[in-house]
C-alpha positions as CSV (number, residue, x, y, z in Angstrom):
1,X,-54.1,22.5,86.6
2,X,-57.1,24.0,87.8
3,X,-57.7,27.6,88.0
4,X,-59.8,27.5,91.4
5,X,-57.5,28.1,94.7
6,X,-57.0,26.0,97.5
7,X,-58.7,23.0,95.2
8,X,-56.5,20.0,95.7
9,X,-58.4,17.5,95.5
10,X,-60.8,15.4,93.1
11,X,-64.5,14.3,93.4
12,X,-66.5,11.5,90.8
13,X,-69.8,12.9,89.5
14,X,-72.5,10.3,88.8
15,X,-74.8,12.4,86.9
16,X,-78.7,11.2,86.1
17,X,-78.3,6.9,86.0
18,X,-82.1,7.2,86.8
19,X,-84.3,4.4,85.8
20,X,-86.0,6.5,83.4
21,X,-82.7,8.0,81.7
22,X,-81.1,5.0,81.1
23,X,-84.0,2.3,80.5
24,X,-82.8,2.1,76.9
25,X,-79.1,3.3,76.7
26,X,-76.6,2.2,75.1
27,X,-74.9,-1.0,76.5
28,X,-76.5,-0.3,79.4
29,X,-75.3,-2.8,81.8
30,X,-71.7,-2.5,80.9
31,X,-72.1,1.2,81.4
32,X,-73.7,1.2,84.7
33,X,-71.4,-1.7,85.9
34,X,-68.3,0.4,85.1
35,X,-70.1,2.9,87.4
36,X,-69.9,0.8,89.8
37,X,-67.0,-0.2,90.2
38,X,-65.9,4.0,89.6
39,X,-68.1,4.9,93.0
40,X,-66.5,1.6,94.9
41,X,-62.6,3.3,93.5
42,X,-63.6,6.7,94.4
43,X,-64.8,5.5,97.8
44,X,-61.5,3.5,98.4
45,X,-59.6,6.5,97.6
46,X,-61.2,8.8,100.2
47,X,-62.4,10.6,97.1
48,X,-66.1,12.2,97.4
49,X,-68.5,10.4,94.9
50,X,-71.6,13.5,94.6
51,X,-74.5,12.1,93.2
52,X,-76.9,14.2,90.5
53,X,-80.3,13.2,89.7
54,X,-82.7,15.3,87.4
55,X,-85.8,15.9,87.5
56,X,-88.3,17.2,85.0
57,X,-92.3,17.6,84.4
58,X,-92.1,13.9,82.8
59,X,-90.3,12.7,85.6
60,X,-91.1,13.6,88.9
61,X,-89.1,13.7,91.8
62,X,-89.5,10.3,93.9
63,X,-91.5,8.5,91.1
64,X,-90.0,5.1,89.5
65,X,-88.7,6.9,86.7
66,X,-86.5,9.6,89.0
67,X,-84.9,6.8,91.0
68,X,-81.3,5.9,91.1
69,X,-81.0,2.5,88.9
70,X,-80.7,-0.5,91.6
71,X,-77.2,-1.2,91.0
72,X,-76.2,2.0,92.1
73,X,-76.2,3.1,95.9
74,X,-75.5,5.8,96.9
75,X,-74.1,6.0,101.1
76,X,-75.9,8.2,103.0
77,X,-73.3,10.7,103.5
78,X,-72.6,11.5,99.8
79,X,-73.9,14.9,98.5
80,X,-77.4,14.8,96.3
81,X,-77.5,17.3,93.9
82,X,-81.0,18.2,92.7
83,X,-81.2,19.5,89.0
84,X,-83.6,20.6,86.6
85,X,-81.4,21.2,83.5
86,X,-78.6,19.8,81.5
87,X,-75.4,21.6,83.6
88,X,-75.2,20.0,87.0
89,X,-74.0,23.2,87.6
90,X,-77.0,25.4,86.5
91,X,-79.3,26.2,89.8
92,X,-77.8,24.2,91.7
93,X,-75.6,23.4,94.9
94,X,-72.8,21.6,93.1
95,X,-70.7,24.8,93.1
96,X,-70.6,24.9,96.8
97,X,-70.4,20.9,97.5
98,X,-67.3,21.3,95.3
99,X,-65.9,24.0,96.8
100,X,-66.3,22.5,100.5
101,X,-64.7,19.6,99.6
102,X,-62.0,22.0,97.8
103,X,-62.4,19.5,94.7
104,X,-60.5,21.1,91.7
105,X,-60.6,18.0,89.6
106,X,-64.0,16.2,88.4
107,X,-64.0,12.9,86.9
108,X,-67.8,12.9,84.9
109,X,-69.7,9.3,84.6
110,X,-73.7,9.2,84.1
111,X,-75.7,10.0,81.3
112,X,-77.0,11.3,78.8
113,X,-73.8,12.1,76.9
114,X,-75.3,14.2,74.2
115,X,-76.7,16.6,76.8
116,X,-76.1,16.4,80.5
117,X,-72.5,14.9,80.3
118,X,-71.7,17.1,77.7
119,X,-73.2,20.2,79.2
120,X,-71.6,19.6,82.5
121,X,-68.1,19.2,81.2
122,X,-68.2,22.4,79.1
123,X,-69.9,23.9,83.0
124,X,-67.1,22.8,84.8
125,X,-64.3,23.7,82.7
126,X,-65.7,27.2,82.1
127,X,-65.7,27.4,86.3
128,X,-62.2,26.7,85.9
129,X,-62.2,22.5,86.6
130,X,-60.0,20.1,85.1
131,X,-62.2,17.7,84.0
132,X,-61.7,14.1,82.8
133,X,-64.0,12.2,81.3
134,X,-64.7,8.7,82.3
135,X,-64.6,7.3,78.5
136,X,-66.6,4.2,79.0
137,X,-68.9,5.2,82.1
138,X,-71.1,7.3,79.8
139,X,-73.9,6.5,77.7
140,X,-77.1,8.0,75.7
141,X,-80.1,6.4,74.1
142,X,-80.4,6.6,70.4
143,X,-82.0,9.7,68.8
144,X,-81.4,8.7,65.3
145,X,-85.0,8.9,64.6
146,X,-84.4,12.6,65.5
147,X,-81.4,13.1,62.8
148,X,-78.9,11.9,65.3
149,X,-75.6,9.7,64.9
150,X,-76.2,6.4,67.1
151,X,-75.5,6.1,70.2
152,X,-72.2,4.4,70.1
153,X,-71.0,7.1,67.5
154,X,-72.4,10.6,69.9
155,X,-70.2,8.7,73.0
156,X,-67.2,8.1,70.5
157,X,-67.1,11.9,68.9
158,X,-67.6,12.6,72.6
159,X,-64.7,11.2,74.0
160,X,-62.6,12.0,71.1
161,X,-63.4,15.7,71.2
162,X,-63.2,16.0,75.1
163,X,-59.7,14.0,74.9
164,X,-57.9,16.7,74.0
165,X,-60.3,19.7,75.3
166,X,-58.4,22.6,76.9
167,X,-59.1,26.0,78.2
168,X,-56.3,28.4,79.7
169,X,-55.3,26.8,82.8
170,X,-57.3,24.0,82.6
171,X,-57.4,21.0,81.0
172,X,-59.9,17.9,79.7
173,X,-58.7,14.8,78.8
174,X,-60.6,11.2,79.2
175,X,-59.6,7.9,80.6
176,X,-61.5,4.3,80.5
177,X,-62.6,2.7,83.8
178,X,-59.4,0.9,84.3
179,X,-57.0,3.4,83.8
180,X,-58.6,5.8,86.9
181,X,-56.5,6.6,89.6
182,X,-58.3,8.6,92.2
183,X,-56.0,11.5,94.4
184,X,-57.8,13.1,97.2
């Protein structure tokens, strides 16, 4: 159980599914289509989907690149988190979206897994989240020219090693699309 007071309830993060980020992930549609139907649970639930979208020199906030992909909406009234590095959490508002919406639990969909997902679940659980990984709503593109494992083997060691993550109080864990069951 979380280690934050008065946190109750659970919020989706959709972290960085930016036209640029994911123009050549792995399984791609599949991913971004389990997204989908995450945000459209989430939303049924009453649970608050917060959207995070990156931004860098090479990709400039409001160019092509930096745009949400177009199967992905987000409403109008769903909190925008702007962020410049891998932690969601690192100079940013998420801290205080969360702690308005007194979200103790984060489920974590988006990508890149081998540095912003992964970053943000080791951000949350050291700020005291329980964090599940969404195990097939997270993808990365392959580095391998770079001495990296492919894609499909960083998302596997991934949600093997976040699977069975805890921290005192607090635990990890990982579910596929189908198994979510949003509490708000």
């Amino acid at each position: 159980m979380t280690t934050l007071e008065n946190r109750p309830n659970s919020a989706l993060l959709v972290i960085d599914v930016q036209n640029d980020v994911v123009a050549s992930a792995h399984d791609r549609d599949r991913i971004v289509a389990n997204i989908s139907d995450l945000v459209a649970l989430a939303r049924n639930a009453g649970v608050e989907v917060i959207w995070v979208q990156h931004s860098s020199d090479d990709m400039p906030i409001d160019s092509e690149g930096w745009q949400y992909v177009p199967e992905l909406r987000r409403a109008g009234t769903e909190p925008l988190i702007h962020k410049r590095w891998p932690d969601s959490f690192e100079e940013t508002t998420l801290e205080e979206v969360l702690a308005a919406r007194e979200a103790g639990h984060l489920y974590v969909s988006g990508a890149q897994t081998d540095e912003c997902i992964r970053s943000t679940l080791h951000g949350a659980i050291t700020r005291g989240y329980d964090v599940t990984l969404v195990a097939d709503a997270h993808t990365t593109e392959d580095l391998s020219e770079y001495g990296a494992p492919a894609p499909d083997k960083v998302i596997a060691h991934t949600n093997l090693y976040w699977k069975f993550h805890r921290a005192p109080g607090r635990s990890g864990g990982t579910a596929n699309t189908a198994e979510v069951t949003f509490k708000s």
